[in-house]
KERO-804775 format. One record per residue (C-alpha): x, y, z; residue number from 1. Coordinates in steps of 0.05 Angstrom, whole numbers, always signed. Example, Ala and Ser with C-alpha at 12.3 -4.5 7.8 and 13.67 -1.06 7.14 Angstrom:
<pts>
+246, -90, +156, 1
+273, -21, +143, 2
</pts>
This chain:
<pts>
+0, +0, +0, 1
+24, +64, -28, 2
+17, +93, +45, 3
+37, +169, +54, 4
+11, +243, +25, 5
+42, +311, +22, 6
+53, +339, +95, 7
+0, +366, +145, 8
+32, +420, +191, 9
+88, +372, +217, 10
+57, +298, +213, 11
+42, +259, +143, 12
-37, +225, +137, 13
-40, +161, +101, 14
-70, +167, +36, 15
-127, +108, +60, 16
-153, +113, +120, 17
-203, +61, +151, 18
-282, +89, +182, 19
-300, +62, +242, 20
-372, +97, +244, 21
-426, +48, +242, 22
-500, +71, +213, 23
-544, +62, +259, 24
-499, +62, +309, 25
-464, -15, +322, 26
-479, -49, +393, 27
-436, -105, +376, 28
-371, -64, +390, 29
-326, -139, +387, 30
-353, -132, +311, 31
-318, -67, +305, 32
-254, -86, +334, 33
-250, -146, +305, 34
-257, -113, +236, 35
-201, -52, +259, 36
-146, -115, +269, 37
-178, -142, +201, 38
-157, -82, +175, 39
-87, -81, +207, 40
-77, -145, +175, 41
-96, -115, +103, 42
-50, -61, +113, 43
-91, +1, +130, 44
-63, +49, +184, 45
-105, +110, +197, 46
-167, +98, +224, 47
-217, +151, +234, 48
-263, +152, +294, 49
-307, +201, +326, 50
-346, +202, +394, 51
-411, +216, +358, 52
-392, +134, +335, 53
-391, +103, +400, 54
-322, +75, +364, 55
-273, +106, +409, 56
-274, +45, +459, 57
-272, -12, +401, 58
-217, +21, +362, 59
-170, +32, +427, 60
-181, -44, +439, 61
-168, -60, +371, 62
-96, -27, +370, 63
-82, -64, +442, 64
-93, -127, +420, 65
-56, -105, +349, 66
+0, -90, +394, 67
-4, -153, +431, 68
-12, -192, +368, 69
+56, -165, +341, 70
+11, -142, +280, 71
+45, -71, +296, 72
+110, -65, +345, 73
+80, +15, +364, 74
+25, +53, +371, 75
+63, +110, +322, 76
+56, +62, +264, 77
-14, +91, +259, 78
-48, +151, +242, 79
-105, +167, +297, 80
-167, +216, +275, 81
-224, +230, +326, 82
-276, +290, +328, 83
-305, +332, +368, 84
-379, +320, +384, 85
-427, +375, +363, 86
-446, +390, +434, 87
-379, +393, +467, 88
-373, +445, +415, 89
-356, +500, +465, 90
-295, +531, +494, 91
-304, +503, +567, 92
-321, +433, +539, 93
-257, +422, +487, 94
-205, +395, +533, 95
-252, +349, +574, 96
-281, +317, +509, 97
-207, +302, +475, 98
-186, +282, +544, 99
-250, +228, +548, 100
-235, +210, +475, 101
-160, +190, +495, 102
-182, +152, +558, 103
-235, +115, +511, 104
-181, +89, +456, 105
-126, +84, +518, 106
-76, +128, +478, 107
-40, +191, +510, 108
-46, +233, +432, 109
-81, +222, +373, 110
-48, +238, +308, 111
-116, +297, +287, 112
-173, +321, +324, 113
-222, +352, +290, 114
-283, +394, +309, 115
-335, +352, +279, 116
-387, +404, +245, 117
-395, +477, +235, 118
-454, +486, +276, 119
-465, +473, +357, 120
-515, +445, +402, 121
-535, +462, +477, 122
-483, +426, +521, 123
-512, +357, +538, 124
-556, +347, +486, 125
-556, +289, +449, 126
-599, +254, +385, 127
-646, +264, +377, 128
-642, +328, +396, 129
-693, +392, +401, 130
-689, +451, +355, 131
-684, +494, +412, 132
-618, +455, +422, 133
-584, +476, +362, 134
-544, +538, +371, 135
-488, +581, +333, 136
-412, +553, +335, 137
-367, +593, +362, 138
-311, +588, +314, 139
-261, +631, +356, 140
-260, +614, +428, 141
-272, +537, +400, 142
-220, +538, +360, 143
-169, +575, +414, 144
-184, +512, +455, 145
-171, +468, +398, 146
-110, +504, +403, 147
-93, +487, +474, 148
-106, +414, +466, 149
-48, +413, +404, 150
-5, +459, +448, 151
-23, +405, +510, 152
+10, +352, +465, 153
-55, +316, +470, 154
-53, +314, +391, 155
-10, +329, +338, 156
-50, +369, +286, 157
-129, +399, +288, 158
-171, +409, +243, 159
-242, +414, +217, 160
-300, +369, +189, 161
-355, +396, +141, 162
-328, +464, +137, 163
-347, +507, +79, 164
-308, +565, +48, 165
-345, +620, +81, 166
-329, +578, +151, 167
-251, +558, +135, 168
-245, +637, +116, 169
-278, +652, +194, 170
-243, +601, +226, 171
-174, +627, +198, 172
-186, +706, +207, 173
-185, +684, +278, 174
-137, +628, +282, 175
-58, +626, +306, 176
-59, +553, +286, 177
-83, +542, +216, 178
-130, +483, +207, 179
-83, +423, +185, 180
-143, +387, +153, 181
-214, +396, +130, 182
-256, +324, +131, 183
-314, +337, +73, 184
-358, +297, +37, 185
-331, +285, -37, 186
-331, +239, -88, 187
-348, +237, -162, 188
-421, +260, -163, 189
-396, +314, -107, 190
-337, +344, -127, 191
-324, +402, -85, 192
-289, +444, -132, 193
-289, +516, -95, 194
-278, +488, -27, 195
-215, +438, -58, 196
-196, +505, -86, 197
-196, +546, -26, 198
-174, +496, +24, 199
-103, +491, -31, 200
-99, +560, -30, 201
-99, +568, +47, 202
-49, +509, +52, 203
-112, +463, +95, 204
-112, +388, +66, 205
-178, +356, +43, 206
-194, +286, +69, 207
-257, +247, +35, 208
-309, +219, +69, 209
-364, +177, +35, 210
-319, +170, -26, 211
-378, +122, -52, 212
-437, +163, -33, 213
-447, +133, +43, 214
-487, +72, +16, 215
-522, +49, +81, 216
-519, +109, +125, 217
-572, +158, +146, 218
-549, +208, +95, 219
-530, +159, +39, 220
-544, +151, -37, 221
-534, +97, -92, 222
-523, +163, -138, 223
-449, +147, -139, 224
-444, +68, -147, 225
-500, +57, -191, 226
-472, +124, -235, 227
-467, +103, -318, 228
-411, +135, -325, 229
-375, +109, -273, 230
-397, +39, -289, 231
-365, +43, -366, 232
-297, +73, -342, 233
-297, +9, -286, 234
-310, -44, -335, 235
-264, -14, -383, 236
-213, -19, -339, 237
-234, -87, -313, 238
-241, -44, -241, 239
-299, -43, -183, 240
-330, +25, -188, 241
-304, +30, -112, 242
-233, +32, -136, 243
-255, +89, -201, 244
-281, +130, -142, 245
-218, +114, -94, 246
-169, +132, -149, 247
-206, +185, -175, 248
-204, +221, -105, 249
-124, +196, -99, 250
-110, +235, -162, 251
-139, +294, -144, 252
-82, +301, -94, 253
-138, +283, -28, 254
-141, +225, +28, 255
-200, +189, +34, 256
-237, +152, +94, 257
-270, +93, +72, 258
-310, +42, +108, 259
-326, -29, +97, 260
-322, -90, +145, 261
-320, -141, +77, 262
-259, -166, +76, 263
-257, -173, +4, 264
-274, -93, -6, 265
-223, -78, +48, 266
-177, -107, +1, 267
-201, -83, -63, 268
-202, -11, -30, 269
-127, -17, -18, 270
-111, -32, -95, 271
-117, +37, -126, 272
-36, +57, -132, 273
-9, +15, -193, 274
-63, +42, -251, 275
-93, +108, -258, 276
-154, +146, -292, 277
-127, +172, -361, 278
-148, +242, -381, 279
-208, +224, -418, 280
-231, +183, -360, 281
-227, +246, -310, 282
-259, +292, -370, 283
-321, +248, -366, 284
-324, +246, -291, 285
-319, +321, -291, 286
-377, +323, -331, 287
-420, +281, -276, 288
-481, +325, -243, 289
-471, +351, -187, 290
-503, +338, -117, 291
-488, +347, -42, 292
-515, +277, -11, 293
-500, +301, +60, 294
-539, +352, +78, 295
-556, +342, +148, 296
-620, +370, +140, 297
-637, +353, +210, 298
-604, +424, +228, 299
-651, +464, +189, 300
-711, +484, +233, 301
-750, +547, +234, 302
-745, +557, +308, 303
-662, +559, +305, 304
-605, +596, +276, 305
-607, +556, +192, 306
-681, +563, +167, 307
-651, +531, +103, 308
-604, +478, +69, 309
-577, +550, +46, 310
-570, +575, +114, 311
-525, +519, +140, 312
-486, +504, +77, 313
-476, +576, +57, 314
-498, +564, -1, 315
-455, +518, -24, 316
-504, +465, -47, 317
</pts>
């Protein structure tokens, strides 16, 4: 496996990394760590977590018994992403949430913490929550803490998750430490032109989530694996349309989260680095409509701060 990108602030991300989310949301955590050391085994070495997954607790058992196993000799051999949950999305709250996420996967750092969303909710809320609970993120004194917790040594790089342009252009007017990362949905029938566009500019690396269009979660489409043009460039060249997605993202210079507990597709997902998408092949997918999948409409209510998709996306839809 082709395994490292360009640089992010001082740290390298591996190109693949492995989701650990589980729609709705797994009980059988030995399921989940029994498909992290699957994934160990394949090859994969970022693995990207969240405490909105209730993964935290699986993962951090997965690398002990990796460890244990001799299926890595140290913990630094992989690349550790967790988020920060929309409601301890407030200055006060920052440090005590990576500090429970640490004690949850037993590590003393995690490779990138990222603040999950661009928009808050009412400390201890939870889902389902109440409109009423929603509330306005503050991007500065968050991101100060964020701050902190990277100064604390408690990780080596933050970042942010679902951030448009309007929001990375915020977050930076007030930030000392850049954003090392922004965690987006993208994939072929979501391309995210502008925000790849600003994000380069500003020197903030793009990671891709739902690279196939989050078949099986709440928010999730067939729009991208059961796309014609897709399928004619994967038979052509005798590919899943998985891996035309995968390497499509790869060449477009962006890391990608992927999840799948199939062995098979675990593997398949990891063969993308010894062919590539000629020119005509990324002229046709370029030529794919467009469509956020994401939206996380459950946000938009007329008794809180975004009365529309337009409101909480910016208009970036």
């Amino acid at each position: 496996m082709e395994s490292l990108i360009p640089k992010v602030s001082e740290i390298k991300i591996p190109v693949i990394g492995y989701g650990t989310a589980e729609f709705p949301f797994s009980e059988d955590k030995e399921a989940v760590k029994q498909s992290v050391i699957d994934a160990i085994k394949l090859g994969y070495r970022h693995f990207d977590t969240a405490s909105l997954y209730q993964s935290e607790k699986p993962l951090g058992d997965a690398i002990s018994e990796a460890l244990k196993l001799g299926l890595i000799k140290s913990r630094n051999e992989l690349f550790i992403t967790s988020k920060l949950y929309v409601a301890d999305a407030h200055s006060h709250l920052v440090l005590p949430a990576l500090q429970k996420t640490l004690a949850n996967l037993g590590l003393e750092y995690l490779d990138l913490y990222l603040i999950h969303f661009h928009v808050s909710l009412k400390p201890g809320s939870s889902f389902p929550f109440k409109p009423e609970d929603i509330v306005v993120l503050d991007i500065k004194s968050v991101w100060k803490a964020m701050e902190e917790c990277q100064m604390l040594g408690l990780t080596k790089a933050i970042g942010v998750s679902n951030f448009t342009c309007k929001k990375i252009e915020e977050l930076l007017a007030a930030a000392t430490i850049p954003p090392a990362v922004n965690q987006v949905e993208m994939n072929p029938c979501w391309q995210q032109k502008k925000l790849r566009k600003v994000c380069e500019e500003k020197g903030i690396h793009i990671t891709a989530y739902s690279p196939l269009g989050g078949k099986g979660s709440p928010w999730g489409s067939n729009r991208v694996l059961e796309c014609q043009v897709l399928k004619d460039i994967a038979n052509a060249k005798g590919k899943t349309i998985a891996q035309v997605c995968m390497r499509w993202v790869y060449q477009q210079n962006v890391s990608i989260a992927v999840k799948s507990s199939n062995k098979e597709r675990m593997k398949e997902n990891l063969q993308i680095f010894d062919w590539e998408l000629s020119e005509e092949d990324l002229q046709k997918i370029d030529q794919i409509p467009q469509e956020r999948t994401s939206k996380v409409d459950h946000f938009v209510t007329q008794q809180g701060p975004y009365k529309s998709l337009m409101d909480l996306w910016d208009g970036e839809l």
